[in-house]
N, C-alpha and C positions, 0 to 999 in steps of 0.2 A: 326708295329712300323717303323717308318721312319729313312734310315740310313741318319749319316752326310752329304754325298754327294748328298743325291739326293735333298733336298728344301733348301733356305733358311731359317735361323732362322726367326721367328716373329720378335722378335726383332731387327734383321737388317732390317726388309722387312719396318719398322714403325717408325724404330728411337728412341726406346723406350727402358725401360731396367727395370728388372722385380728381386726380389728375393724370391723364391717358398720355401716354409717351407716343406718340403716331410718328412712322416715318415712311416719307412719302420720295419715293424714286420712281423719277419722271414727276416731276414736281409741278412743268409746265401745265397750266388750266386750259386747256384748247378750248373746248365746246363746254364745258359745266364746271360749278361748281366741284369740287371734291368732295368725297363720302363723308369724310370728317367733319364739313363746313362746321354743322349745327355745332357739336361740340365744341367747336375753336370759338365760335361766336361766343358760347355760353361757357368762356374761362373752366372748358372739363380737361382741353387738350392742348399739350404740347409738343411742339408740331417741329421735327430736323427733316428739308428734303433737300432735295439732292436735283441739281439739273444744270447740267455740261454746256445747255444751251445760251452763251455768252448775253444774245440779247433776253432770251426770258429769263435767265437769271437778273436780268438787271431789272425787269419789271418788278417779280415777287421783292426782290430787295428794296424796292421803292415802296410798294405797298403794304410791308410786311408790318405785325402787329407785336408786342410785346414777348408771347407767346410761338415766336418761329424763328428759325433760323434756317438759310440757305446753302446749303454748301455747292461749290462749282465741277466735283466729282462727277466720274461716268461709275455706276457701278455695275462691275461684274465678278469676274475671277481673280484679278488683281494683275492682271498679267496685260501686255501693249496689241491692239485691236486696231483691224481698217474701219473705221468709222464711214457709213456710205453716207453722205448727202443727197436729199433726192428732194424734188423740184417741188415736193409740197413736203412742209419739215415734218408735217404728223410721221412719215413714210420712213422718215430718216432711221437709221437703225445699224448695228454691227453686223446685221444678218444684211446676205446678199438679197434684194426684192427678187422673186420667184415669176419672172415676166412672164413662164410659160403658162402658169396659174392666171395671171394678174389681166392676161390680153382676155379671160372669160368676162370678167367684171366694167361697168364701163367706168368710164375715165381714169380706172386705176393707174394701165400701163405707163400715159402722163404723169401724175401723181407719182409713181414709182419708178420714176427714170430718175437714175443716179448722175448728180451734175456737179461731185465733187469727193474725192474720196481723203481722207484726212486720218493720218496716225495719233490713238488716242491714248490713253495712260489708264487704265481701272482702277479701281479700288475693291477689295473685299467690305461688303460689310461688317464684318467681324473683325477690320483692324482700324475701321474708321471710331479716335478716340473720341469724335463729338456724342455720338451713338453708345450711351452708357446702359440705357433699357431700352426694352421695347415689347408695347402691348398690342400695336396694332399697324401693321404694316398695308399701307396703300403703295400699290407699283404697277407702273406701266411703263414700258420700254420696247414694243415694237419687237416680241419675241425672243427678248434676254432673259424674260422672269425665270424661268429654271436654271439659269446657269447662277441667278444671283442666290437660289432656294440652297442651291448643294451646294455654295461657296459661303454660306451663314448657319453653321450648325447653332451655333453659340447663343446667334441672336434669334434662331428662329426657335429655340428653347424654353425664350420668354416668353414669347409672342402669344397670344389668346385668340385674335382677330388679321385674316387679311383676306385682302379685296384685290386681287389681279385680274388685270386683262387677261385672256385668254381666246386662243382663236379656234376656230373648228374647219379652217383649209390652211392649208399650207403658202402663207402672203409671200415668206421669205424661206430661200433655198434652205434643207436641213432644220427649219422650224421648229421647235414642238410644239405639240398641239395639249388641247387641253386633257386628253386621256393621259398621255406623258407628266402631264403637271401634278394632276388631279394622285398620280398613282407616285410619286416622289411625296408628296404633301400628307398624302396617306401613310405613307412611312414613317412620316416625323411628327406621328400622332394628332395630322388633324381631320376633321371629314369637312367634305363638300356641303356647306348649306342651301343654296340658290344661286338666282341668274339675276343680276341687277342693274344693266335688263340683257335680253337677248335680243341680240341685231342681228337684220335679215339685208340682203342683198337682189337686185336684177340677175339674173344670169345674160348677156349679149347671146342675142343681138335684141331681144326687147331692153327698153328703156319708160323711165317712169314720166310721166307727163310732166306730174308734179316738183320732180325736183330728183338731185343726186342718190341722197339720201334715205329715197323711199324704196322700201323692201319690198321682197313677193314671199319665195318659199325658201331659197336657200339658206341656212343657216349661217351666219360668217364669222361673229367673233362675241364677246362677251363680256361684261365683267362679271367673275367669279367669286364670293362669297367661300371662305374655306374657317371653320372655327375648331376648337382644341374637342377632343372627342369628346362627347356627351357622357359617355359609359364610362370614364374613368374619370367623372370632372372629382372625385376624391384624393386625387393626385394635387390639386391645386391649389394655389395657397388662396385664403381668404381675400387680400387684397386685390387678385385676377380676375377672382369671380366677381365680384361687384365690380370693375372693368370691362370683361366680359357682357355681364348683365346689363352695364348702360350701354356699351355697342351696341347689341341687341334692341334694346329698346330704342335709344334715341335717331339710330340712323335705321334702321332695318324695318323695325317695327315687328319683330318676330316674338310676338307676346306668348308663346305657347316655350319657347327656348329660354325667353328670359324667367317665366315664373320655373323650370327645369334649374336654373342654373341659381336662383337666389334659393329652394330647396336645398340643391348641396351647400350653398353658403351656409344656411341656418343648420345646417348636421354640424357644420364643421367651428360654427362658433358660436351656437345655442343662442343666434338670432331668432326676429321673429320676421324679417321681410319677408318674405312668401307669403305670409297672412295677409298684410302690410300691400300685398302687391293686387295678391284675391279682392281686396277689399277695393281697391281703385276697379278693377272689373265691375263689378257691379255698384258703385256708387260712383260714378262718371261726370264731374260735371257736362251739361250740355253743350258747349263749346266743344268738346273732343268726340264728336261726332261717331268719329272714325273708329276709335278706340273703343265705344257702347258698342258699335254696331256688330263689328266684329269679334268681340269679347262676350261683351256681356249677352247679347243675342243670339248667336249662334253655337256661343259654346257655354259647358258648364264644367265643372271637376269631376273627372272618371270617380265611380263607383270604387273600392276596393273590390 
């Protein structure tokens, strides 16, 4: 994800001014920022999440900005779930912890010991009235994300941009994993962009000197990048894609998908951004380091 400092906004780079409907389930900030920050910082987004969690819903609500609202919903199916409590709340989840997976990893089994189980209430996203649009969905829920994808035809309709967790072992009993995700997501017209980031794991009985946190080789979990299919971005209405297009640039940094996506823009309503955006490649002020080096240095516009 791209910090403040190093590119400019799309929207300054174009002249243009955007407001991003994001909703964000599993609302709670554990360990970072959210994908969206930049955007909320920079009045592009407006931000419905969603988090069951009584005390960090009262945080977000405390600190919440102009631009957000919280709701106190669990989302899934719509239908009444055992909610597991487990002794570190990242862990907590309606999926049962998978202890026979979790005693390979260290300190998991801990972490994943359930120490209260409690009847919860769902909601579908597609009957929650605050949720009117939506371009870009951030969700993380400890292995619900598929059951929230096939219970939001409506909303996931709109949608341009999401960013879910995704795991690659099975944390919790019956889980899906990201090929399950990845291939529901695909169905509902959108593909896989990237990994932001990939996180790695100890396997026991080694352990890391440094800390919990520190990986070796195994693969464990992810957050996934999934955007509206490139090949048919003629399907979309003008408004998406310059949505689209600052996702892309402002958090990603995927300057080779953003100039793809402000092209179909300008097909579709005899703009000129794409030129507009060419132009920022190679006239870079110095400050955007980042953005010269990788743009205007190493790449140039394919030949026809």
């Amino acid at each position: 994800m791209a910090e403040p400092s190093t590119i400019s906004s799309l929207t300054k780079i174009l002249g243009t001014g955007v407001t991003i409907d994001v909703v964000d389930i599993g609302a709670n900030p554990i360990d970072t920022d959210p994908p969206y920050q930049r955007l909320l910082q920079a009045g592009l987004a407006r931000v419905t999440g969603f988090e069951p969690n009584p005390e960090a819903l009262a945080t977000l609500q405390a600190n919440k900005g102009d631009n957000e609202t919280y709701l106190p919903h669990a989302v899934a199916d719509g239908e009444t779930h055992e909610f597991k409590v487990c002794r570190t709340p990242g862990m907590s989840s309606l999926l049962e912890p998978n202890q026979e997976l979790l005693q390979y990893l260290n300190q998991f089994p801990d972490w994943g010991t359930v120490v209260r189980r409690e009847k919860i209430n769902t909601v579908r996203l597609d009957d929650v009235s605050e949720v009117t649009n939506l371009d870009y969905l951030k969700i993380d829920i400890q292995g619900g994300e598929l059951c929230v994808f096939e219970n939001a035809p409506e909303r996931l309709s709109e949608c341009v941009a999401i960013h879910s967790e995704v795991e690659f072992l099975p944390l919790y009993v019956d889980q899906p994993l990201f090929s399950e995700v990845e291939l529901f997501l695909r169905g509902a017209g959108f593909l896989f962009h990237k990994f932001d980031p990939l996180t790695s794991r100890v396997l026991e009985p080694l352990a890391s000197k440094t800390g919990t946190y520190e990986g070796l080789c195994q693969i464990f979990w992810a957050d996934a990048v999934f955007i509206r299919d490139f090949t048919r971005f003629a399907e979309l209405a003008p408004d998406k894609l310059m949505k689209l297009a600052t996702i892309l640039h402002d958090v990603y940094e995927s300057f080779d998908l953003v100039l793809r996506t402000l092209i179909a823009l300008d097909d579709q309503a005899g703009s000129t951004y794409a030129g507009a955006y060419t132009d920022a490649m190679i006239v870079t002020p110095l400050g955007n380091r980042r953005f010269l080096c990788m743009i205007a240095r190493q790449f140039c516009l394919a030949e026809d």
